[in-house]
N, C-alpha and C positions, 0 to 999 in steps of 0.2 A: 686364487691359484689352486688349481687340482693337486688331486694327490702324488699323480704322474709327475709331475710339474715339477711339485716341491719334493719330491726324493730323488729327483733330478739333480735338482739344483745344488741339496745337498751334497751328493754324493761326488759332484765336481767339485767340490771346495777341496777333497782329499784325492783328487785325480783321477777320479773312479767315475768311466763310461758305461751308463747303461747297453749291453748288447755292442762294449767295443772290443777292440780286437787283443788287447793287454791281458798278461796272466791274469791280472787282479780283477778287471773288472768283470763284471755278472753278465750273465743270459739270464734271460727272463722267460719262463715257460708261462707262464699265467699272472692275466694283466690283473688281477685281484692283490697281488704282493704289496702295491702301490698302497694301496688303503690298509692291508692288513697290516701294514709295518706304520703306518702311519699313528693308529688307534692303539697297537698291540706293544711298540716298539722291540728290544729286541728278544723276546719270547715271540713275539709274531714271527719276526727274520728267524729265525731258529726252528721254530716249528713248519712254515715253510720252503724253510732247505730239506727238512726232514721229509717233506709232502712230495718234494718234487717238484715247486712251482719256482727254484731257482739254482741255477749253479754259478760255480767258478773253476775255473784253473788252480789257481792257488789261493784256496783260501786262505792261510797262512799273512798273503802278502795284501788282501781284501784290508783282514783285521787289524794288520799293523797300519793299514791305512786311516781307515776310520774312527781306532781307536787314538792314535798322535792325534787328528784333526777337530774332537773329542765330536765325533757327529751324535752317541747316543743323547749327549748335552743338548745338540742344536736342536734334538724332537722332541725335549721337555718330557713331563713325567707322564705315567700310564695307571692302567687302575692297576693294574697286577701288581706294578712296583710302589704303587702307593701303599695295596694292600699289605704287603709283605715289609713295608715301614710299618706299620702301623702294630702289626703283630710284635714285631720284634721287640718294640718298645714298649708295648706292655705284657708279654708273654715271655717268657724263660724256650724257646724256638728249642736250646740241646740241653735239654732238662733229663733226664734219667728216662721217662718215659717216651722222649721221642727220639734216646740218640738211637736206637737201633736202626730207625728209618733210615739214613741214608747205609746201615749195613745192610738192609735188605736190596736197596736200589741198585747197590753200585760193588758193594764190596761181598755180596753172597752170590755173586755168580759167577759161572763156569772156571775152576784156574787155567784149562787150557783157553780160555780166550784172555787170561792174562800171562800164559806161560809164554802164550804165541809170540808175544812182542815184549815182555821185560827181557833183562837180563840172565846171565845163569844164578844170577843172589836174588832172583826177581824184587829189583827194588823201585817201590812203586814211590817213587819222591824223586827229586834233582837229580843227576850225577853229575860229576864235576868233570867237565872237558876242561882240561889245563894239560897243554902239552899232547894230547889225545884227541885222537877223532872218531876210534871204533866205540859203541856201546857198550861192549866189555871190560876194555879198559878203565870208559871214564866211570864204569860203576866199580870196579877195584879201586879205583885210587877214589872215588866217593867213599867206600867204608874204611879202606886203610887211614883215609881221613880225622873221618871221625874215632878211630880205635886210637890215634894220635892225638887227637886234640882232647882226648878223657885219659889219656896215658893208660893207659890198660894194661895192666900186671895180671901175672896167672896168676895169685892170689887172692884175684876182684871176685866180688858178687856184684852183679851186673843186670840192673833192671831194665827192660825194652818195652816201655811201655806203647801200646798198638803195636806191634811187632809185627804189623803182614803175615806174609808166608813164611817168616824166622830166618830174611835170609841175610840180616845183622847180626842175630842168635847165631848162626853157623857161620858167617867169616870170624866174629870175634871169638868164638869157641875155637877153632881148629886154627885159626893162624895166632893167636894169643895166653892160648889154655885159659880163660878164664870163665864161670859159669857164668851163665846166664838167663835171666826169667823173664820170657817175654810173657804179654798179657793183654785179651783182645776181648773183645762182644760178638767177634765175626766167627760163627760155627765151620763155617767153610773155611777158613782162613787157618783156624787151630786146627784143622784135621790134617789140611795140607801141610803145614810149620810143625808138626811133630812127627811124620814119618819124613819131614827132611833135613831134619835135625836128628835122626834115629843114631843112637850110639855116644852121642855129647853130652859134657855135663849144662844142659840145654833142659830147661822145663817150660811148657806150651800149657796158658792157665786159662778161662775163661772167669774176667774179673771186671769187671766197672772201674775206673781210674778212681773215682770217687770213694771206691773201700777200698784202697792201697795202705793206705795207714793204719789201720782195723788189724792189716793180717800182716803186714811187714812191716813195723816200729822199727824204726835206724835198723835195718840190717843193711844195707847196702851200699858200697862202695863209690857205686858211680852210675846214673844212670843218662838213661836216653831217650826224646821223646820227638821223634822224625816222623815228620809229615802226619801230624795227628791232632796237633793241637788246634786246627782247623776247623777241624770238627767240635771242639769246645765250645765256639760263641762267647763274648766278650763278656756276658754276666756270669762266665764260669772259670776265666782265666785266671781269677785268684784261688779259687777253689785248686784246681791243676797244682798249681804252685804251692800250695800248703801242702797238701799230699803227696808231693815230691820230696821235699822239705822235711817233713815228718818220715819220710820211707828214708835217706841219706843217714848216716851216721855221720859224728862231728867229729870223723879224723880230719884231721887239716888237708888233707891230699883227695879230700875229698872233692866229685865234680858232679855238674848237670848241664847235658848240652841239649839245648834245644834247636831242633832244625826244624824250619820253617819257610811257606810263602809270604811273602809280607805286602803288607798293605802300603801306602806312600800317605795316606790319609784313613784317621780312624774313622770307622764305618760300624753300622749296625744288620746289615743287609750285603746280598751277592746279588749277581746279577739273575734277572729273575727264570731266564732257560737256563743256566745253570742249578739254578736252585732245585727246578723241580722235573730237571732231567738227569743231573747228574750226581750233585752236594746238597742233597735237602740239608737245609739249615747250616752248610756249612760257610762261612766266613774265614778271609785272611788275618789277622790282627795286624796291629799297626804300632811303632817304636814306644810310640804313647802311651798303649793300652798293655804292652808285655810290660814297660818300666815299672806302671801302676802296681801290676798285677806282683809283680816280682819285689815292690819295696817291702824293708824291714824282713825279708827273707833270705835274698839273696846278692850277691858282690857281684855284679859282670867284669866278665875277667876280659872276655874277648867278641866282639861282633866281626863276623867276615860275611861279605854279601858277593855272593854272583849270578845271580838272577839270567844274564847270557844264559847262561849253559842250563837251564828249564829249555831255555828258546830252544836248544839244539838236541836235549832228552827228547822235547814233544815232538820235534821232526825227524828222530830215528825210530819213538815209540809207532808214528804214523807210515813209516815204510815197512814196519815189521807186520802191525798190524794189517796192513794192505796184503803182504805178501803170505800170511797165513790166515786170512778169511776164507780160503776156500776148504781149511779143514774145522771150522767152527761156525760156518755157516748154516749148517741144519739144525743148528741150534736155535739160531736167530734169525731175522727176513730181513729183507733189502731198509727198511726204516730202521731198523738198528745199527745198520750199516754206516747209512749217514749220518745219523745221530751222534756215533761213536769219534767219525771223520771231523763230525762237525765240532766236536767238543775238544781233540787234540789239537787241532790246528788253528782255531779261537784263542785258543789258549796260548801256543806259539807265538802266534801276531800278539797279545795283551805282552807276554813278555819281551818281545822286540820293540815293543812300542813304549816298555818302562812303565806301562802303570803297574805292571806286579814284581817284586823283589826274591830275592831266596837268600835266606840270611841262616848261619849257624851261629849261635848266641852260648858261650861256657857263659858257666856260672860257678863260683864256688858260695860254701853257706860261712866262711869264718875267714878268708881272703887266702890266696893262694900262697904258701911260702916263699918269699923271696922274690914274687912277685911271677903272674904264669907267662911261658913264654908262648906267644902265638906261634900256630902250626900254620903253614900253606901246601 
């Protein structure tokens, strides 16, 4: 069977017409896709959306299809993602010397091409649609969340570690009173997160998570580690966790919440156009690998998962983004474009489809008084 043939064939097992008339299914601009996806898998399909040699309507609703009907499964393994097994397992992939890589890739560029489509807290992780449907809202009631679920008194010292553009640092400062030290690798990201945070008892540090304990022994309260530990990789998840651990003080009211995408199965490896378009080296973890990581350290006090509402973040970050490319466009050309399209709404279909979670995990280090009450 050609290669036509059998991505054919595949592609109808998950309802998906080559060149049919349905939002989800594809146009085909160039009959080379056939082969390239075949040999490439999906670092091929990815790189040739990018090229131009294929579209959709809704990719969103493509991904959720082939990813439920597990089609990457049905084309078996490829050398890229053989390769990038094989690294991971014997190499340290977010070792000190390579985490900057994906801050270069991904998180040192332009903040108006991320001011254009976050929030006004520009919060680059989940928000939580409950009850909501604008993107403002569900990022308010995303950080009131979390300022709830760490109890946050104006008394806290408050660590944010990766802290973005500080725009945790600034809701828990001005709706809360309590300080707070965010702490990042990304130069861009501290420049921005300090003049918007300007006038708070708010500090914007450039620090490796890995010397957090070195420079802050138990000073703190309560911290917080949202959307970052991604970037960890699973030979560094215990690392993370002692370093937390070590930076908390042992008042008993003491907390750590970790917010996270999660994994449904532990992994060593991402998918491989993500990896080396979007997240070099970064990985989800999985309940398995945060438990490990976390025993003899920490009590889990509470796990809430709504993995939905990524689904519904990536499809407002993807209209905002649409609707202000044309002021951040001479920044970038037409294959950044897609790239960018193509990695939102990938990601939307992966969360519609359940293979990716989004969980907020408290932890206390000596168990909560009384027992803690879960937030929703």
């Amino acid at each position: 069977m050609g290669a036509k043939e059998t991505i054919t064939q595949i592609a109808a097992t998950a309802g998906i017409t080559i060149n049919g008339d349905n939002p989800w299914d594809i146009k085909v601009h160039n009959e080379k896709l056939y082969r390239r996806v075949l040999s490439e898998g999906s670092l091929g399909l990815g790189e040739a959306y990018m090229d131009g040699w294929w579209d959709c309507e809704r990719l969103d609703q493509f991904f959720c299809r082939i990813i439920s009907e597990g089609m990457d499964r049905k084309m078996g393994f490829n050398f890229e993602l053989i390769k990038q097994l094989a690294k991971a397992k014997l190499l340290n992939m977010q070792s000190r010397s390579r985490a900057k890589t994906v801050i270069d890739r991904h998180y040192d560029l332009s903040p108006e091409l991320y001011m254009g489509f976050l929030g006004p807290y520009n919060q680059y992780t989940s928000l939580y649609f409950s009850e909501c449907e604008t993107l403002e809202l569900a990022e308010e009631k995303k950080l009131r969340l979390i300022c709830e679920k760490l109890n946050l008194q104006s008394q806290d010292r408050v660590l944010d570690i990766g802290c973005g553009w500080g725009g945790f640092a600034k809701f828990a400062a001005e709706r809360f009173g309590c300080s707070v030290v965010g702490v990042s690798i990304s130069e861009e990201q501290i420049r921005y997160a300090r003049e918007f945070c300007k006038g708070l008892p708010v500090e914007i540090i450039y620090l490796d998570y890995r010397d957090l304990s070195g420079k802050f022994p138990g000073y703190f309260d309560k911290v917080l580690v949202c959307g970052m530990i991604e970037h960890v990789g699973h030979k560094n998840h215990g690392r993370l966790m002692r370093e937390v651990s070590n930076c908390i003080n042992d008042e008993e009211w003491s907390l750590f919440l970790l917010d996270t995408i999660g994994a449904n199965k532990s992994k060593v490896t991402v998918d491989p156009w993500i990896n080396r378009y979007i997240f070099p080296g970064g990985i989800a973890p999985s309940i398995k690998q945060l438990g490990e990581a976390a025993e003899d350290l920490f009590i889990m006090e509470d796990l809430h998962s709504f993995g939905p509402s990524y689904d519904k973040t990536l499809m407002a970050w993807h209209d905002r983004f649409v609707s202000n490319w044309d002021n951040v466009k001479h920044m970038y050309g037409e294959r950044f474009y897609r790239m960018f399209e193509y990695y939102l709404l990938s990601c939307a279909g992966g969360f519609r489809a359940r293979i990716a979670q989004q969980w907020q995990i408290v932890f206390s280090k000596r168990g909560y008084p009384g027992g803690y009450e879960a937030v929703r």
